[in-house]
N, CA, C and O atoms as CSV, one atom per row, in Angstrom:
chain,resi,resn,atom,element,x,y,z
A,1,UNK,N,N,39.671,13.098,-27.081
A,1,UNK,CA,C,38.547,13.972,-27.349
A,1,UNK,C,C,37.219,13.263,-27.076
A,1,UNK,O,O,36.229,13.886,-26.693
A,2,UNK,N,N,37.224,12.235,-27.238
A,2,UNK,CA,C,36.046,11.730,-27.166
A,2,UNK,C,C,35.662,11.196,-25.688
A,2,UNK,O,O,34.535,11.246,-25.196
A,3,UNK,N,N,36.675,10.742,-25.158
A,3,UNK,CA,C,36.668,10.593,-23.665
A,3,UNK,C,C,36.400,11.549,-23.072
A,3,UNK,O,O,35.810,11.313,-22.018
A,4,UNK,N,N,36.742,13.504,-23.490
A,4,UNK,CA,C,36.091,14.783,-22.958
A,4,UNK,C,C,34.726,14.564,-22.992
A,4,UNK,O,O,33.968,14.568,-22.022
A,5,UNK,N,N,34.354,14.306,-24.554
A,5,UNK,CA,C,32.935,14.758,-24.407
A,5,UNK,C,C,32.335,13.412,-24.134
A,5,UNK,O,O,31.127,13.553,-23.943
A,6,UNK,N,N,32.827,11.786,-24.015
A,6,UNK,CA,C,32.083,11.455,-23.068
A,6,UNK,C,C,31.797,11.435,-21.616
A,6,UNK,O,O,30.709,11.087,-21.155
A,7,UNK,N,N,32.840,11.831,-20.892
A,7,UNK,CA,C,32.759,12.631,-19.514
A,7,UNK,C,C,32.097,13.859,-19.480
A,7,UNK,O,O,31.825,14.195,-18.327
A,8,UNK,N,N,31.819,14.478,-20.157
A,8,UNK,CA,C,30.878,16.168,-20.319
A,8,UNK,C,C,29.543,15.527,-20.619
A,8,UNK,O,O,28.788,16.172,-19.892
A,9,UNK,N,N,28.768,14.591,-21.295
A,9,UNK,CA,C,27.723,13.646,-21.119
A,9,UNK,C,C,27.110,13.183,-20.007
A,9,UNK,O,O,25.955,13.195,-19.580
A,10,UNK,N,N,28.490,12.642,-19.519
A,10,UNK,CA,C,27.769,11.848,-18.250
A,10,UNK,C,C,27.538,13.211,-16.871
A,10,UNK,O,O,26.711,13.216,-15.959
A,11,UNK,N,N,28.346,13.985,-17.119
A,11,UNK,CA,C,28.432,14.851,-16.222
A,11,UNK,C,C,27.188,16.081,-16.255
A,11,UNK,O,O,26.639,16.677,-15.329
A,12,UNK,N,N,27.000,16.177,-17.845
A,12,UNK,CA,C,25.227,17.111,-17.711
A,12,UNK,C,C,24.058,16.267,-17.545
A,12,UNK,O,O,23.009,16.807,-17.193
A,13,UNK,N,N,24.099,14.829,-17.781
A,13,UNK,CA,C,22.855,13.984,-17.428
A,13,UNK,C,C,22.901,14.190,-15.752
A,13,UNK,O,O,22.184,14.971,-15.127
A,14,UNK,N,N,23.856,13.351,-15.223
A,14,UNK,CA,C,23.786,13.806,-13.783
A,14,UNK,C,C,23.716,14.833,-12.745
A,14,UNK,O,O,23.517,14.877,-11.531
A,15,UNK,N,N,23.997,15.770,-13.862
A,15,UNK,CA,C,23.486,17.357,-13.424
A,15,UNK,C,C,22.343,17.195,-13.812
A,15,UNK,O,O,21.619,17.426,-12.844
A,16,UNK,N,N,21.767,16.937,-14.646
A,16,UNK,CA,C,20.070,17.388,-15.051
A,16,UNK,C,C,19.254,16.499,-14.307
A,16,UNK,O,O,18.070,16.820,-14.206
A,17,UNK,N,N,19.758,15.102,-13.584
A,17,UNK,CA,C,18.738,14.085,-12.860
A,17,UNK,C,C,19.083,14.820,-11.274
A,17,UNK,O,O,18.131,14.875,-10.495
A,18,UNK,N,N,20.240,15.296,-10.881
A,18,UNK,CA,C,20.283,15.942,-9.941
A,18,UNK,C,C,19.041,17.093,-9.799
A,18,UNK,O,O,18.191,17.013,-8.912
A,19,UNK,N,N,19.067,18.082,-10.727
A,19,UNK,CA,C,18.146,19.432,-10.485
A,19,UNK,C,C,17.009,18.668,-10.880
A,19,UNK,O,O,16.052,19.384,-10.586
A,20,UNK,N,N,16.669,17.825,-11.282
A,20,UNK,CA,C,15.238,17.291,-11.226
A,20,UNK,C,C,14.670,16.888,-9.925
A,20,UNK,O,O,13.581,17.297,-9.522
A,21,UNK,N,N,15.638,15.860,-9.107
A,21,UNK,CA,C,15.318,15.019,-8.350
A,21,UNK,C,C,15.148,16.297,-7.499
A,21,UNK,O,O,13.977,16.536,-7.204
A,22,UNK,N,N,16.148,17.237,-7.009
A,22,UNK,CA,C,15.791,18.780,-6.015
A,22,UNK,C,C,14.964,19.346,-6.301
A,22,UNK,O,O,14.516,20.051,-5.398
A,23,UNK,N,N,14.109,19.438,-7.908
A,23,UNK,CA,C,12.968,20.367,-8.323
A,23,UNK,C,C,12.141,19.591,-7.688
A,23,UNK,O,O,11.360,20.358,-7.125
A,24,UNK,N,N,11.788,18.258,-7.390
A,24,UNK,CA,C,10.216,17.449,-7.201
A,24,UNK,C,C,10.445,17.218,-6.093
A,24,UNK,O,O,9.616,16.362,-5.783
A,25,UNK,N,N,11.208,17.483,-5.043
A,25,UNK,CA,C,11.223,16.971,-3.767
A,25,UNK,C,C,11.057,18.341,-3.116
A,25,UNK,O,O,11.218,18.321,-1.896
A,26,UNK,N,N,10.779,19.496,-3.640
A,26,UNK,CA,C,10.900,20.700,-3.041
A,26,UNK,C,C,9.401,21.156,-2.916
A,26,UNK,O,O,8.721,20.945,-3.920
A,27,UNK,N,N,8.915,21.618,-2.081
A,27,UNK,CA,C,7.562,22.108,-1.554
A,27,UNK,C,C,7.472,23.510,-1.440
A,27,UNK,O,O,8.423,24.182,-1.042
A,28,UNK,N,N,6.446,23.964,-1.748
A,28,UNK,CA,C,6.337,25.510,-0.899
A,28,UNK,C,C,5.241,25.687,0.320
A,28,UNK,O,O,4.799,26.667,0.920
A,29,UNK,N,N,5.002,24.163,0.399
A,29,UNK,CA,C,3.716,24.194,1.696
A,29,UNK,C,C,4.494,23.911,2.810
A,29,UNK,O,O,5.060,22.842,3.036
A,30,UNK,N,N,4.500,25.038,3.582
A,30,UNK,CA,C,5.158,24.944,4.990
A,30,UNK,C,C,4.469,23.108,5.591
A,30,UNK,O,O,3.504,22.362,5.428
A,31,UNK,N,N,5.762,23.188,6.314
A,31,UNK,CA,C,5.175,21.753,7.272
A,31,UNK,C,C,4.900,22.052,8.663
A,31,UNK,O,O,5.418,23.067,9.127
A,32,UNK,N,N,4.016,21.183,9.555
A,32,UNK,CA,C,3.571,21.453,10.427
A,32,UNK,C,C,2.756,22.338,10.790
A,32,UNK,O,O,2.506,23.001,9.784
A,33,UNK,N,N,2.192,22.731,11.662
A,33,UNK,CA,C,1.558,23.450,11.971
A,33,UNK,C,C,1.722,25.346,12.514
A,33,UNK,O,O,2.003,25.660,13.670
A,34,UNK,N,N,1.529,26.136,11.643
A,34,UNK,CA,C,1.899,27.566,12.034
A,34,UNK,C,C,1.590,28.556,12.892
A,34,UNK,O,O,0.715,29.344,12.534
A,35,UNK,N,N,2.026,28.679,13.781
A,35,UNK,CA,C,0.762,29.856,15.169
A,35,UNK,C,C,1.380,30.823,14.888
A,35,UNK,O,O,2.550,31.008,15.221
A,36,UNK,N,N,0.695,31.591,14.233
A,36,UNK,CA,C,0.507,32.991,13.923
A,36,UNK,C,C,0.798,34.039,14.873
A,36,UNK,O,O,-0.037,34.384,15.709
A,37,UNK,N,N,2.240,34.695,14.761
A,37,UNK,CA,C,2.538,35.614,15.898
A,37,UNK,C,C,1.288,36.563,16.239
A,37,UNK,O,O,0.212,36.471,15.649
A,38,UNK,N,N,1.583,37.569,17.353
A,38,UNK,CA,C,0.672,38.300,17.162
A,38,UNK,C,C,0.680,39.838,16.769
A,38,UNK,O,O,-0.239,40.642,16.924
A,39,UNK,N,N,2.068,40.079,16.165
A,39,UNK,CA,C,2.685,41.227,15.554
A,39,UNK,C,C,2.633,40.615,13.990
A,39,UNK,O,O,2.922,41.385,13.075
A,40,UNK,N,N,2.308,39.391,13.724
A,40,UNK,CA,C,2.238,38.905,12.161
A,40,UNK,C,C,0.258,38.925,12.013
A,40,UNK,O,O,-0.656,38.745,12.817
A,41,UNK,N,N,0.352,39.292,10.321
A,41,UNK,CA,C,-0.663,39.024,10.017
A,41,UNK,C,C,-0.989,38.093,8.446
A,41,UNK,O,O,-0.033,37.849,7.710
A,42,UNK,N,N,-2.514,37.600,8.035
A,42,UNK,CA,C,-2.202,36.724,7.256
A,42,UNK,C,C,-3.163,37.178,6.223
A,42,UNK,O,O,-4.349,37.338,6.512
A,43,UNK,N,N,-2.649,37.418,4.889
A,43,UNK,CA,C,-3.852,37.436,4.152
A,43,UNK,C,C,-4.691,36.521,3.681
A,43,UNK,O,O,-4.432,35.964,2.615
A,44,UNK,N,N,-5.686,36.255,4.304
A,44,UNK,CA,C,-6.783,36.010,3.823
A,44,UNK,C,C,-7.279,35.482,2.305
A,44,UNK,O,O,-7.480,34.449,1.666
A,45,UNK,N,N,-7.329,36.916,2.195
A,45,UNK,CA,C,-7.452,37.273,0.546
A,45,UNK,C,C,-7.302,36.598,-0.779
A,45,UNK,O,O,-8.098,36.325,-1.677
A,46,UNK,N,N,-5.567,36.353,-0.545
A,46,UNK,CA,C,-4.918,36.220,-1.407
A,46,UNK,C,C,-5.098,34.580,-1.741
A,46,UNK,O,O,-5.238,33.669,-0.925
A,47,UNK,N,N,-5.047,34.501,-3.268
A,47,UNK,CA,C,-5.141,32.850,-3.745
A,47,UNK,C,C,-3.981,32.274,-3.515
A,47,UNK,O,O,-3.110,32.498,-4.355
A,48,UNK,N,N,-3.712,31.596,-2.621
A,48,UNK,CA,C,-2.603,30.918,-1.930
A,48,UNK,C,C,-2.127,29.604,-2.866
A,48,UNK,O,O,-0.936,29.295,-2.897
A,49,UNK,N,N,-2.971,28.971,-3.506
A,49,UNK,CA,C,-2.349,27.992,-4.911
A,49,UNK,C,C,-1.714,26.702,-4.416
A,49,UNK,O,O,-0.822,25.972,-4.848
A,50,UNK,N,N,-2.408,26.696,-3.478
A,50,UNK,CA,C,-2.484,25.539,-2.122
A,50,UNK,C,C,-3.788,25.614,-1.179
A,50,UNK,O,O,-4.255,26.603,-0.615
A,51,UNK,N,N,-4.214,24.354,-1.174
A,51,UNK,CA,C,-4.926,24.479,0.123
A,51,UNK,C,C,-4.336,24.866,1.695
A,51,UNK,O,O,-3.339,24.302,2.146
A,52,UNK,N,N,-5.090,25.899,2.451
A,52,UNK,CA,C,-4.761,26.581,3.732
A,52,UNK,C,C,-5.851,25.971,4.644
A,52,UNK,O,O,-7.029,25.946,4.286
A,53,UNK,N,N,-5.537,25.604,5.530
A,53,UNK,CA,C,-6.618,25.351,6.737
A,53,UNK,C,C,-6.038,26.252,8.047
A,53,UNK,O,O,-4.959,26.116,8.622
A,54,UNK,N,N,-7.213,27.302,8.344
A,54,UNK,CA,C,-6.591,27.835,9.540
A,54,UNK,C,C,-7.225,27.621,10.824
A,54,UNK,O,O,-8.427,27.541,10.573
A,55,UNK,N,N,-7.111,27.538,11.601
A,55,UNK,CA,C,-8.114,27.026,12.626
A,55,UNK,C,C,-8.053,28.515,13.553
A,55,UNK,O,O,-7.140,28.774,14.337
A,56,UNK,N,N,-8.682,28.995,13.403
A,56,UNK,CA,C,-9.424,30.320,14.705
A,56,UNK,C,C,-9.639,29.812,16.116
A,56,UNK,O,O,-10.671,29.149,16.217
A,57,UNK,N,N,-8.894,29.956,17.305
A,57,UNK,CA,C,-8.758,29.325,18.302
A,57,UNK,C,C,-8.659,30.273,19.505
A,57,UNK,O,O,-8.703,31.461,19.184
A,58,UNK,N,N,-8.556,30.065,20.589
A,58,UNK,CA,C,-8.252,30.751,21.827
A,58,UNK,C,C,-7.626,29.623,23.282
A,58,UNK,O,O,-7.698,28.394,23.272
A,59,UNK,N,N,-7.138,30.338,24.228
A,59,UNK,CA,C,-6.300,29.397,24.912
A,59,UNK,C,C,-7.414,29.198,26.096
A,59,UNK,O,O,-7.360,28.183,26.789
A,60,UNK,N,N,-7.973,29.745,26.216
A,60,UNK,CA,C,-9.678,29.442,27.363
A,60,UNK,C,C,-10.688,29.217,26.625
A,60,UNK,O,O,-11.848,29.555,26.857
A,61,UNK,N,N,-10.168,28.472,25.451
A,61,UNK,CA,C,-12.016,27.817,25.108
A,61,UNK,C,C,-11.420,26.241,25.043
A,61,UNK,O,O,-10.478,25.860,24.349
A,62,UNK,N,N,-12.124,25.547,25.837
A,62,UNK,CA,C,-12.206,24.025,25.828
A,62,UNK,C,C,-12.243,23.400,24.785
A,62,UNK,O,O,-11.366,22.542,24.684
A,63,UNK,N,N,-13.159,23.531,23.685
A,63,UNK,CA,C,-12.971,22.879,22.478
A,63,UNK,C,C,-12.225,22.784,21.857
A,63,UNK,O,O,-11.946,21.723,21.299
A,64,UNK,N,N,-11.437,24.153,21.669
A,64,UNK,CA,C,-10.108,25.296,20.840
A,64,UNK,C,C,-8.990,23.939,21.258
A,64,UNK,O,O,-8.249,23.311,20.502
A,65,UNK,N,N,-9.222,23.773,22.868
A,65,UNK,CA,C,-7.818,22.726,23.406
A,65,UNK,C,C,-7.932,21.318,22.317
A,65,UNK,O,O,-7.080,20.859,21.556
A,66,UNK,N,N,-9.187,20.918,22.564
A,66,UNK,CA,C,-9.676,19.374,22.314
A,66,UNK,C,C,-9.485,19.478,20.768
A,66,UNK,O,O,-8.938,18.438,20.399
A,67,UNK,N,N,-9.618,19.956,20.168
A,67,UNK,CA,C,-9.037,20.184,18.747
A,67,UNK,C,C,-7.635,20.291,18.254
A,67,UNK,O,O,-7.250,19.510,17.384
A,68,UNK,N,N,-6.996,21.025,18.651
A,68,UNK,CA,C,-4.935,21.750,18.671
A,68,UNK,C,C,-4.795,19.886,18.456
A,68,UNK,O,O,-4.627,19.555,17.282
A,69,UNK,N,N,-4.851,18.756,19.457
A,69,UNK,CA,C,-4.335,17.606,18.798
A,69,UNK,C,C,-4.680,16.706,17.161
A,69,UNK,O,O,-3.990,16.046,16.383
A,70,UNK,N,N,-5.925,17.076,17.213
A,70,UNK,CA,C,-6.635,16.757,16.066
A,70,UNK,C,C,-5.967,17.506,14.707
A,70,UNK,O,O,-5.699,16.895,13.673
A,71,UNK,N,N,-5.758,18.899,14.909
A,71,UNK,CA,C,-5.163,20.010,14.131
A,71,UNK,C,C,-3.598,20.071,13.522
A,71,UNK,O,O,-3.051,20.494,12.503
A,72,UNK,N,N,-3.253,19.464,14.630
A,72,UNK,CA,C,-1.815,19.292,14.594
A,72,UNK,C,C,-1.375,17.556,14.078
A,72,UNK,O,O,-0.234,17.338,13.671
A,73,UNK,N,N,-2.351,16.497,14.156
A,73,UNK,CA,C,-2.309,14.978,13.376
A,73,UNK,C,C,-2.521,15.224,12.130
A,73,UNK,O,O,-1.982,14.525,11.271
A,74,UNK,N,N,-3.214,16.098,11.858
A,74,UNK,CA,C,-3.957,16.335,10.145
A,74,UNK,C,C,-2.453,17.416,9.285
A,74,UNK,O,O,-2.305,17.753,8.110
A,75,UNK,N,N,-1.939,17.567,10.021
A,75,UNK,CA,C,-0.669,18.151,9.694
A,75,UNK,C,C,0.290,17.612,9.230
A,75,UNK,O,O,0.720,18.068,8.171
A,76,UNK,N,N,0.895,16.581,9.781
A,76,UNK,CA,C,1.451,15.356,9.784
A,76,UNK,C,C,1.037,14.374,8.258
A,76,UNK,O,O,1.669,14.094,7.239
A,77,UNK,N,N,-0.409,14.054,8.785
A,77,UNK,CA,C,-0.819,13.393,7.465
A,77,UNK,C,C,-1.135,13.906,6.346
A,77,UNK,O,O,-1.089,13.066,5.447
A,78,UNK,N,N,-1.501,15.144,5.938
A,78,UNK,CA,C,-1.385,15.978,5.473
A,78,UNK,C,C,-0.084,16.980,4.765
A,78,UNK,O,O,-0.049,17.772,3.822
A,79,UNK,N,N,0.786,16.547,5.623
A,79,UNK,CA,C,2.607,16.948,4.829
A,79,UNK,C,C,2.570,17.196,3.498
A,79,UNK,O,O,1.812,16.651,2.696
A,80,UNK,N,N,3.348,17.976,3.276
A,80,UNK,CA,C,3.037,18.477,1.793
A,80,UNK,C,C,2.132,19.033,0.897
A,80,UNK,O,O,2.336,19.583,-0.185
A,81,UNK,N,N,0.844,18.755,1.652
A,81,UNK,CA,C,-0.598,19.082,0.482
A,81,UNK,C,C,-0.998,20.388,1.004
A,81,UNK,O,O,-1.016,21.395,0.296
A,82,UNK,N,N,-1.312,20.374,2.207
A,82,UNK,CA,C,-1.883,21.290,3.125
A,82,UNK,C,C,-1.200,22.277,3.915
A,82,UNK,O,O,-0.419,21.882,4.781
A,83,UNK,N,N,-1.439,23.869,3.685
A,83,UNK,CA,C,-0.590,24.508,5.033
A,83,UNK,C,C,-1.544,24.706,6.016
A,83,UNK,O,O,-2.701,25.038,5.760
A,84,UNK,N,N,-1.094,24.510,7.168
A,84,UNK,CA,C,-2.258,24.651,8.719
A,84,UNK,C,C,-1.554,25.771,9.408
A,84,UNK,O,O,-0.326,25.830,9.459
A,85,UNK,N,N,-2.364,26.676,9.948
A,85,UNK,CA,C,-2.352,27.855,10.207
A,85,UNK,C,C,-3.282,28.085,11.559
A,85,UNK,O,O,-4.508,28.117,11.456
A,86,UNK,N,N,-2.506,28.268,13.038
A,86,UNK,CA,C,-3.294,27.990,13.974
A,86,UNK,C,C,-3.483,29.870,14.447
A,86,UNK,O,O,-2.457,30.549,14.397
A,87,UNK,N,N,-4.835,30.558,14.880
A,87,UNK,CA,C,-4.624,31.881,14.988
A,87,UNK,C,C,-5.005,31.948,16.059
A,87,UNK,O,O,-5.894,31.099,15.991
A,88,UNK,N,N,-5.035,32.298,17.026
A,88,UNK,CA,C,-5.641,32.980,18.319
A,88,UNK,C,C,-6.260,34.045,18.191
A,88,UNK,O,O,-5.649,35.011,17.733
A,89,UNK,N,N,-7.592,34.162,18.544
A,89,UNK,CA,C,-8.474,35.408,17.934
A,89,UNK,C,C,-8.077,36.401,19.046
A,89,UNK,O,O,-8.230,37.601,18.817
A,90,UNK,N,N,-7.491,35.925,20.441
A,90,UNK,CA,C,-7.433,37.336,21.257
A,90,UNK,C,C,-5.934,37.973,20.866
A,90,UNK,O,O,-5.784,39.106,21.324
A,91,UNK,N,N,-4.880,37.492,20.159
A,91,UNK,CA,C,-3.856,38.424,19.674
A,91,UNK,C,C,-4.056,38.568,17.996
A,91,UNK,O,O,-3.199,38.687,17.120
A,92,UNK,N,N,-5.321,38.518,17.915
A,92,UNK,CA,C,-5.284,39.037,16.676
A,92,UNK,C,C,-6.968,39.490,16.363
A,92,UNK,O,O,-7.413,38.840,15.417
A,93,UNK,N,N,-7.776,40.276,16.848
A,93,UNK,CA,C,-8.746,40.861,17.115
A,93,UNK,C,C,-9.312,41.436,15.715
A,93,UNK,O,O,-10.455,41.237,15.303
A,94,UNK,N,N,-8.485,42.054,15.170
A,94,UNK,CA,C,-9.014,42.725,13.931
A,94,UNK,C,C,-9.544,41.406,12.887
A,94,UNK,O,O,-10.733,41.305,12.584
A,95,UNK,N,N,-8.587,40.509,12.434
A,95,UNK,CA,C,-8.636,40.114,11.819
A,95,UNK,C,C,-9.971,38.821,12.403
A,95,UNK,O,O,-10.599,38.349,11.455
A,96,UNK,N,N,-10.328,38.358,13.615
A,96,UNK,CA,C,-11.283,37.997,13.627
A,96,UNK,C,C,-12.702,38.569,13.530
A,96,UNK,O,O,-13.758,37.977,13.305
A,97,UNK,N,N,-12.450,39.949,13.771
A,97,UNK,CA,C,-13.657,40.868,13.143
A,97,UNK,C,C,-14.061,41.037,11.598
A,97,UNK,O,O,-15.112,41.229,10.987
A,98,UNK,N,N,-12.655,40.863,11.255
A,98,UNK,CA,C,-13.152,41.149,9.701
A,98,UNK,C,C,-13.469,40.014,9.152
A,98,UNK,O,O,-14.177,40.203,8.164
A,99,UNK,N,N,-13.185,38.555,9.428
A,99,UNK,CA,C,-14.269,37.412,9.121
A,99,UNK,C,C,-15.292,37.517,10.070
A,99,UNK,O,O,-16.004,36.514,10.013
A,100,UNK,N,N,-15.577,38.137,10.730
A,100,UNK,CA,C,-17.410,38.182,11.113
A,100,UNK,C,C,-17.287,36.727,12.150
A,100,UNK,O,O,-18.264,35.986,12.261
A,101,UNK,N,N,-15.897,36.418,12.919
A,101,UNK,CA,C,-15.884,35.011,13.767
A,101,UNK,C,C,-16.612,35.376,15.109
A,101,UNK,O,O,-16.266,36.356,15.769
A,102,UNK,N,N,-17.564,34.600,15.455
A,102,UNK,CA,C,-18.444,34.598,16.520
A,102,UNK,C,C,-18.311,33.276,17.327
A,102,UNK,O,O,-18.805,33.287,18.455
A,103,UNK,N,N,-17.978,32.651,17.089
A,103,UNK,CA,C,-17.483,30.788,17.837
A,103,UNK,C,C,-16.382,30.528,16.935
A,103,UNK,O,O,-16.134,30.635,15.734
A,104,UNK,N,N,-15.726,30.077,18.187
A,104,UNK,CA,C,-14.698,28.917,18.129
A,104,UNK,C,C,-14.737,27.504,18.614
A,104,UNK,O,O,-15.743,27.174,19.243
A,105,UNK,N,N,-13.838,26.656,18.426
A,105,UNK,CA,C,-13.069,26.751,16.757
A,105,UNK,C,C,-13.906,27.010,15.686
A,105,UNK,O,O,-15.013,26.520,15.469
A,106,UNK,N,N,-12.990,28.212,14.720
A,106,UNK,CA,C,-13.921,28.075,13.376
A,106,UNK,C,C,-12.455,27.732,12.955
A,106,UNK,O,O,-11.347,27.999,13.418
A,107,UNK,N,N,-13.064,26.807,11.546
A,107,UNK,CA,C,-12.219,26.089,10.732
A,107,UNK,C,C,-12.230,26.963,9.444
A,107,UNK,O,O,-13.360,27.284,9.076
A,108,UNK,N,N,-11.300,27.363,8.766
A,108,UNK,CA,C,-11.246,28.233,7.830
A,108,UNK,C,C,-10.328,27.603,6.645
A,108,UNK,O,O,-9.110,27.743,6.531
A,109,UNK,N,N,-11.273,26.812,5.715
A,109,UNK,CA,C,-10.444,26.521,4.467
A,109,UNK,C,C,-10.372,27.598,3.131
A,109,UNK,O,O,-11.255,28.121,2.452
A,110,UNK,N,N,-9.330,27.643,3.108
A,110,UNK,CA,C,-8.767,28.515,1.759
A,110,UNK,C,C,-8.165,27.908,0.898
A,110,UNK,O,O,-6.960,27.661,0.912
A,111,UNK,N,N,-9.374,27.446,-0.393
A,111,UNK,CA,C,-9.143,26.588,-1.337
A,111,UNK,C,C,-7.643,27.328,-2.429
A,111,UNK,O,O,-7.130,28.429,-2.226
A,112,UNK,N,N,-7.242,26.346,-3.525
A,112,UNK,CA,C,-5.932,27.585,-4.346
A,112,UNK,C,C,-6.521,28.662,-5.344
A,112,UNK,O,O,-5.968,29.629,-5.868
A,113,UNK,N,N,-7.575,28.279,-5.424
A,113,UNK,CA,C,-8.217,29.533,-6.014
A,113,UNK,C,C,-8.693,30.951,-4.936
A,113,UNK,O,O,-9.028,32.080,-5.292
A,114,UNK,N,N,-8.621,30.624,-4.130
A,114,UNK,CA,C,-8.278,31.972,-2.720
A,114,UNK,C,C,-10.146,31.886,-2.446
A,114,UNK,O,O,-10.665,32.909,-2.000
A,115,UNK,N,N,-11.082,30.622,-2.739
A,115,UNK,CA,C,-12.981,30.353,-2.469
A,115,UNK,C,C,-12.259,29.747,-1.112
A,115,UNK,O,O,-11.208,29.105,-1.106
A,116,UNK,N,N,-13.156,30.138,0.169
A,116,UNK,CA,C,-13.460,29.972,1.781
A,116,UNK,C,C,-14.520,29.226,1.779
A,116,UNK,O,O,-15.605,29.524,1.281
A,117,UNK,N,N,-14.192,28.077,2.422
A,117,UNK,CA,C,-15.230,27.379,3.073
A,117,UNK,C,C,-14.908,27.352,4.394
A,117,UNK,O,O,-13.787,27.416,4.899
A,118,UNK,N,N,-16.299,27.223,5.081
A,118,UNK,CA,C,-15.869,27.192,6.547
A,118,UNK,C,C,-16.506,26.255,7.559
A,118,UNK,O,O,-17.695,25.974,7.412
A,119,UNK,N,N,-15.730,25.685,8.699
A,119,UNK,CA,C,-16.370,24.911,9.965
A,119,UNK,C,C,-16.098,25.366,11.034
A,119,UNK,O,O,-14.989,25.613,11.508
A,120,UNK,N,N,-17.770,25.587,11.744
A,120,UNK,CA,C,-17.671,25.738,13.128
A,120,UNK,C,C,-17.762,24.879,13.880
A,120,UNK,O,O,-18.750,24.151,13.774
A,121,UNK,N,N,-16.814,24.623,14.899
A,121,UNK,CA,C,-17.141,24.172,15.747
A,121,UNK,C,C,-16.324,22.509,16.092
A,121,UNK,O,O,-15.477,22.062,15.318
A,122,UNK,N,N,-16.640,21.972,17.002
A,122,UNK,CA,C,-15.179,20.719,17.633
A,122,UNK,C,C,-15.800,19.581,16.123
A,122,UNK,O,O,-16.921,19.353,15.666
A,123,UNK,N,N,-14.545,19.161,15.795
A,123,UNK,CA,C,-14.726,17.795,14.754
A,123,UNK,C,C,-13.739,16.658,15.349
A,123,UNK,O,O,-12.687,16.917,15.935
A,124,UNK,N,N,-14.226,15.403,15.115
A,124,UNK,CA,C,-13.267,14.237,15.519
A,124,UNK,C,C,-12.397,14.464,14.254
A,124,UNK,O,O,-12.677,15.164,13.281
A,125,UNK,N,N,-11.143,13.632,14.503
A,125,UNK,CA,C,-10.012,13.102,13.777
A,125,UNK,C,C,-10.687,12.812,12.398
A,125,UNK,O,O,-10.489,13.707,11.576
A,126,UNK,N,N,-11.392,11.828,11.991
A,126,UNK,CA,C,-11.991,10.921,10.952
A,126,UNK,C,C,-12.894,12.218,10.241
A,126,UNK,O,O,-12.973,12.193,9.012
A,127,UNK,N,N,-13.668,13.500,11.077
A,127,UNK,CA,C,-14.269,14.483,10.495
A,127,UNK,C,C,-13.632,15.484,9.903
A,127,UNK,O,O,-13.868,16.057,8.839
A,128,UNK,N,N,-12.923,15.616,10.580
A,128,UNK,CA,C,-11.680,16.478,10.044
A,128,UNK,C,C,-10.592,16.087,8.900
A,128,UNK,O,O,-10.116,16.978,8.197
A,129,UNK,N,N,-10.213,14.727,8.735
A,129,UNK,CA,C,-9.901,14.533,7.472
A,129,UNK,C,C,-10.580,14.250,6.881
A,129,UNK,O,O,-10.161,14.644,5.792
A,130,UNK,N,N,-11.697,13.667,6.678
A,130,UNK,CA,C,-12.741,13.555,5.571
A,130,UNK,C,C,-13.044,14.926,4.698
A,130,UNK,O,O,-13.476,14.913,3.545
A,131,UNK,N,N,-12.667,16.376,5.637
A,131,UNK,CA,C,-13.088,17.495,5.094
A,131,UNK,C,C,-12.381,17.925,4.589
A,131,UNK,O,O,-12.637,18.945,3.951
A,132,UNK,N,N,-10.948,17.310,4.604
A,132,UNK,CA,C,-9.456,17.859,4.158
A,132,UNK,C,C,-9.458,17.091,2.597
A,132,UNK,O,O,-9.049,17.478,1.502
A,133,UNK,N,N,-10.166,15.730,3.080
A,133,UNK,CA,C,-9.863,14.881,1.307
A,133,UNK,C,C,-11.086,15.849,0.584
A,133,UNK,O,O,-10.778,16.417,-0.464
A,134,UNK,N,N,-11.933,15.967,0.921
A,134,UNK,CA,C,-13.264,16.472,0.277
A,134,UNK,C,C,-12.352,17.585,-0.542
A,134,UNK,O,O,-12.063,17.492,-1.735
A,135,UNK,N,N,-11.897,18.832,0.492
A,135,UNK,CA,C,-11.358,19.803,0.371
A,135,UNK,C,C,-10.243,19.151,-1.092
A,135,UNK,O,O,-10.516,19.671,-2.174
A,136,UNK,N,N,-9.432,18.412,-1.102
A,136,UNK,CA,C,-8.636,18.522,-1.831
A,136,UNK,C,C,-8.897,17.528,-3.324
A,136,UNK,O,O,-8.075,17.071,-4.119
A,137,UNK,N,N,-10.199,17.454,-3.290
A,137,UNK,CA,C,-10.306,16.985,-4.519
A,137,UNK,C,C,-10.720,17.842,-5.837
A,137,UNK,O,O,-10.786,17.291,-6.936
């Protein structure tokens, strides 16, 4: 009997360090970087309870290019904290109208309280994470 319930001991501790160790290693911040179909749409709106960085882009604007590497490193280093969200304003038209986007790249942070801050325009590597730590403090 006692050998049951010391095997039923060892066997719910290691169940309970198991579902721990799977609860804290589990994320809900997508990894990498997301390009936004153009039959998908994204709310905005909503308090996401994570920081979102979306970058507003197009495939004929020069800067839009010179950025996508910068966009896509901050992703990487960024793993886990941050979801990045890449949109193309020409398959998705409405939704760059309804932020009022007039230049690209605009940088679109969506703090977890669902408050927008925003950057226009090309940033180096070192500018762009500086705005991500800022962002996440």
């Amino acid at each position: 009997m006692k050998k049951l319930l010391g095997l039923t001991l060892i066997l719910l501790v290691a169940l309970a360090a198991g579902l721990t160790s799977c609860k804290s290693s589990q994320s809900n911040i997508p990894v990498g970087v997301y390009e936004l179909p153009a039959d998908e749409n994204f709310d905005v709106d909503a308090a996401p309870g994570h920081l979102v960085i979306i970058d507003f882009n197009a495939t004929w604007c020069g800067p839009c290019r010179q950025f996508t590497p910068v966009f896509e490193q901050a992703s990487r280093t960024f793993e886990g904290k941050v979801q990045f969200v890449s949109v193309d304003v020409d398959k998705h038209p409405e939704l760059a109208a309804k932020l009022q986007i007039s230049s690209i790249p605009a940088i679109l942070f969506i703090n977890p309280d669902g408050q927008k801050d925003w950057h226009i325009g090309l940033m180096t590597q070192a500018q762009f994470d500086q705005a991500i730590n800022d962002a996440l403090k």
